[in-house]
C-alpha positions, -999 to 999 in steps of 0.1 A, spaced: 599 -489 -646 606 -460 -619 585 -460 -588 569 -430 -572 560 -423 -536 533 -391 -537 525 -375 -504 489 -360 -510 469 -335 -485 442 -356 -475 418 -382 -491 386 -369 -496 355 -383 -486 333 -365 -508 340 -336 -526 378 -321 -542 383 -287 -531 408 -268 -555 442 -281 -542 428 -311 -541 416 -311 -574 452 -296 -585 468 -329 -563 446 -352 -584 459 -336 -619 493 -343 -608 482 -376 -597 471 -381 -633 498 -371 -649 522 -391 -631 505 -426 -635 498 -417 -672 537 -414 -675 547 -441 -649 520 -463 -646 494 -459 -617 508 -492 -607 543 -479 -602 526 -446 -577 523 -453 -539 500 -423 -523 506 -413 -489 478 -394 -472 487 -369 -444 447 -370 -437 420 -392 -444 387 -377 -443 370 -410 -450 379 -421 -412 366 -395 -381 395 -378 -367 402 -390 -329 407 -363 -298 446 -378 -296 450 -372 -332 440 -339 -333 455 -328 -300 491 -345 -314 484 -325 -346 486 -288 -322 512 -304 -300 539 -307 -330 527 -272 -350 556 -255 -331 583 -278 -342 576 -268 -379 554 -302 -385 520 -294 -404 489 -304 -387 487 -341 -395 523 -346 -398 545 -359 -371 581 -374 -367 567 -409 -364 550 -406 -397 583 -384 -410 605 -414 -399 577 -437 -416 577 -417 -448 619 -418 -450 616 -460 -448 592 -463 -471 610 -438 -497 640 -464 -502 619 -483 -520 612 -452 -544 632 -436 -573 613 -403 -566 596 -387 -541 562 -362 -547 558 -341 -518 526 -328 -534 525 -297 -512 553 -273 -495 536 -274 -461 556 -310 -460 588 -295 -465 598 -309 -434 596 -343 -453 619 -329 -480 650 -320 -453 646 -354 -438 650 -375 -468 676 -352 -479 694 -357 -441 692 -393 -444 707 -399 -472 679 -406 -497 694 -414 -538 661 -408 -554 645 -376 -565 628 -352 -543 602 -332 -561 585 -306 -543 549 -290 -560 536 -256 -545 498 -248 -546 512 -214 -538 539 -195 -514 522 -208 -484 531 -181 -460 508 -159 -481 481 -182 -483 478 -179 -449 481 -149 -440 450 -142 -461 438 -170 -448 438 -168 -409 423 -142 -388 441 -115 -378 425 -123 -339 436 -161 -341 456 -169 -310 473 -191 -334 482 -169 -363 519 -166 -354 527 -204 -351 510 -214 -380 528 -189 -406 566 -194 -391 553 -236 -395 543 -231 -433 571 -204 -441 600 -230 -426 583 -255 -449 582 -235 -476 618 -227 -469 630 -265 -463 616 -273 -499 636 -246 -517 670 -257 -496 666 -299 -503 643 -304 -530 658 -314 -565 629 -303 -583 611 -272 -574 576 -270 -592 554 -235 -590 526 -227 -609 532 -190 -618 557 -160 -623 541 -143 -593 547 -171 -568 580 -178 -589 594 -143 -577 581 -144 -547 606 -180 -539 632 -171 -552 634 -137 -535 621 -149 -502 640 -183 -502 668 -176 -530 649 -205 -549 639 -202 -587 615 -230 -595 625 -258 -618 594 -253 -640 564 -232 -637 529 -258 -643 499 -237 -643 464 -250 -633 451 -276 -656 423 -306 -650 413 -338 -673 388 -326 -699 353 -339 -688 333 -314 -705 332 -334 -740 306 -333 -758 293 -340 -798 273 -308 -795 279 -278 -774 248 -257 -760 235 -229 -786 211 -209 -757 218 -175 -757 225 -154 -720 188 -143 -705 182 -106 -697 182 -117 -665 211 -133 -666 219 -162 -645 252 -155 -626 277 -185 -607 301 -176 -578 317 -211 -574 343 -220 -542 350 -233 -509 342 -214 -478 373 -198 -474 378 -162 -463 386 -142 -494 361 -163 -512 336 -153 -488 349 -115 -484 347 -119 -526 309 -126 -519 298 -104 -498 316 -72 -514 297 -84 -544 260 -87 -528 267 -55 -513 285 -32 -540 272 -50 -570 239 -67 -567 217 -39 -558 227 -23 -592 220 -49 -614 188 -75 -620 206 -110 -620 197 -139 -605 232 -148 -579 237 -184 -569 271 -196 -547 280 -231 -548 308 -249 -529 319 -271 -503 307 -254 -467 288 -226 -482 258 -236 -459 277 -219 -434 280 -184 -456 255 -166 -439 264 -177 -400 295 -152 -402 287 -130 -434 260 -105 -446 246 -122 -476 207 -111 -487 183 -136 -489 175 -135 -528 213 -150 -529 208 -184 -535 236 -205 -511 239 -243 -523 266 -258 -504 285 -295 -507 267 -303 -541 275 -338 -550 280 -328 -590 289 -295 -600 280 -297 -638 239 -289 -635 251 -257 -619 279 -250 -646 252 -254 -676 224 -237 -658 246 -205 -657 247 -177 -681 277 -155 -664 305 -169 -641 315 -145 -615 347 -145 -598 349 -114 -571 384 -125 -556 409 -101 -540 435 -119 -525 453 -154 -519 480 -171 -538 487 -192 -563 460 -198 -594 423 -203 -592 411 -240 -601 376 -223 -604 394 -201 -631 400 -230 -650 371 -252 -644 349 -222 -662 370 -222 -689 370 -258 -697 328 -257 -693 332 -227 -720 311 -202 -694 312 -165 -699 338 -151 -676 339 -115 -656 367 -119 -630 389 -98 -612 427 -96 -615 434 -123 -588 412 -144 -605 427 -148 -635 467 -147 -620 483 -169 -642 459 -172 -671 466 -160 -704 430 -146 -716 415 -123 -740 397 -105 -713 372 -88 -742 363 -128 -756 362 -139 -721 333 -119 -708 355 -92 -690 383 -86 -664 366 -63 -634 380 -50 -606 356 -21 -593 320 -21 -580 318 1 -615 336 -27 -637 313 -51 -628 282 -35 -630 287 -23 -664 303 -58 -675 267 -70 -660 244 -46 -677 262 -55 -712 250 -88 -708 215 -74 -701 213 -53 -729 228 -74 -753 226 -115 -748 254 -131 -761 258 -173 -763 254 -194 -732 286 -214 -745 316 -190 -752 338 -207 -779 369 -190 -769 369 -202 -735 363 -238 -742 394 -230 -773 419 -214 -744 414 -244 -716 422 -268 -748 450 -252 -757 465 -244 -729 451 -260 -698 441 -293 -702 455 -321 -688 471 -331 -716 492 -295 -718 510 -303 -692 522 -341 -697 555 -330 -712 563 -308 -681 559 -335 -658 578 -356 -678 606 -332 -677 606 -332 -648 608 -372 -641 643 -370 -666 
């Protein structure tokens, strides 16, 4: 049987974020089709272990040379070793690029696969403060490796047209295959909820803290809320920090780190996804689908989804969109549990969707 070397991110201590989550999905997918005792993971970071000063200050030191914080030649050189011993190898995000020209400089036989959360320049750049002393050196790092995997991978792996024609015009790179966002079921259940929505409908903003996720937020509370009578509750890794740096009211209710995420799924009537800009596709996008929630999202959100926005819930865009998406709700209650959504992530974003794209991929 072939062997696999993946280079992941980091190992998590506690709780996926949505690359992560998008990492683990292609970890999944790969030991169902090789055999998770044929996969090797390397991790660029281990959150499980405290960081020391010399790591972190080696980390800054090598940014300018095009290495990603966490990677360095050492480990480069250590990752190229270990990679004879592999018939492909995963670089499981394009800020490693760098790893993708080495192996290909050395000589290496196997396969070089190279998977892109999104164009990484553009991440960010929506991303980093404009005022960040380090802006610069951090975009020309993540555009070089961005560039290094269209030039010396074999397989070039993007998740939608959007990012697809942004490669291959910026780097002259057309991806291999285009694998959108999909996640193992775990939402399976002999009965489905039959509660219909409350007239005062109980709204979800799920996601990291993470700038346009928290811009998202507080354009909402501020546009949105005032105009409607919801109850708003944000949940996601670092969200206790929301309201150090933005203007959130207090009848927002901010739950951050939550050790299980389903409670908060079930409890809520409407999921509400007020994003403006980033890359790639949403995990959050999919993870409300696959619960079966009622969806209003904006056009970012839903990049890369195919949806009926009507049987969703609603596509909004506007502080005027949104408000009268909202007041539907309140007028007329609809089911809790939206059919269609749980019917699209089945069909077309499950885990098991995408096994015969990854295996094309492996021929």
């Amino acid at each position: 049987m072939s062997r696999l070397l993946f280079i992941r991110y980091k190992k998590s201590s506690q709780i996926f974020e949505g690359g992560e989550q998008c990492s683990q999905r292609n970890f999944n997918v790969y030991a169902r089709l090789l055999g998770e005792e044929n996969i090797t993971t390397y991790y660029i970071h281990d959150e499980t272990k405290r960081r020391s000063i010399k790591e972190y200050l080696t980390g800054v030191i090598f940014f300018p040379f095009n290495f990603f914080f966490g990677l360095t030649p050492r480990r480069v050189r250590e990752i190229v070793r270990m990679a004879e011993n592999y018939d492909y190898v995963h670089v499981d995000r394009s800020l490693f690029g760098i790893i993708a020209k080495k192996l290909r400089k050395k000589g290496y036989q196997g396969r070089i696969i190279c998977f892109f959360h999104n164009v990484e320049s553009d991440y960010f750049d929506a991303k980093l403060p404009k005022k960040n002393p380090a802006r610069a050196i951090v975009i020309r790092c993540v555009d070089k490796n961005d560039a290094c995997c269209c030039k010396y991978a074999d397989k070039v792996i993007a998740l939608n047209e959007r990012d697809a024609r942004i490669l291959e015009k910026r780097y002259k790179r057309k991806p291999d295959i285009l694998v959108p966002i999909a996640m193992r079921d775990t939402y399976i259940r002999e009965e489905y909820p039959k509660e219909m929505t409350s007239r005062r409908p109980h709204c979800l903003i799920l996601g990291s803290y993470f700038p346009p996720n928290n811009e998202g937020i507080e354009w909402f509370a501020r546009e949105v809320l005032p105009n409607v009578d919801i109850h708003l509750r944000v949940v996601g890794k670092g969200m206790g920090r929301l309201r150090e740096n933005y203007s959130i009211p207090e009848e927002v209710e901010v739950i951050g780190d939550a050790p299980s995420l389903l409670p908060y799924f079930e409890q809520a009537d409407i999921m509400v996804l007020p994003i403006f800009s980033g890359g790639g596709m949403k995990v959050k996008t999919c993870e409300s689908l696959m619960y079966g929630k009622n969806i209003l999202a904006t056009d970012e959100a839903l990049e890369g989804y195919e949806v009926d926005d009507a049987q969703m819930g609603g596509r909004c865009n506007t502080r005027e969109e949104f408000i009268k998406a909202l007041q539907s709700f309140i007028d007329s209650p609809r089911p809790r549990f939206n059919a269609y959504c749980r019917k699209v992530f089945l069909e077309r974003y499950s885990e098991e969707v995408v096994l015969d794209k990854f295996r094309s991929v492996l021929q």
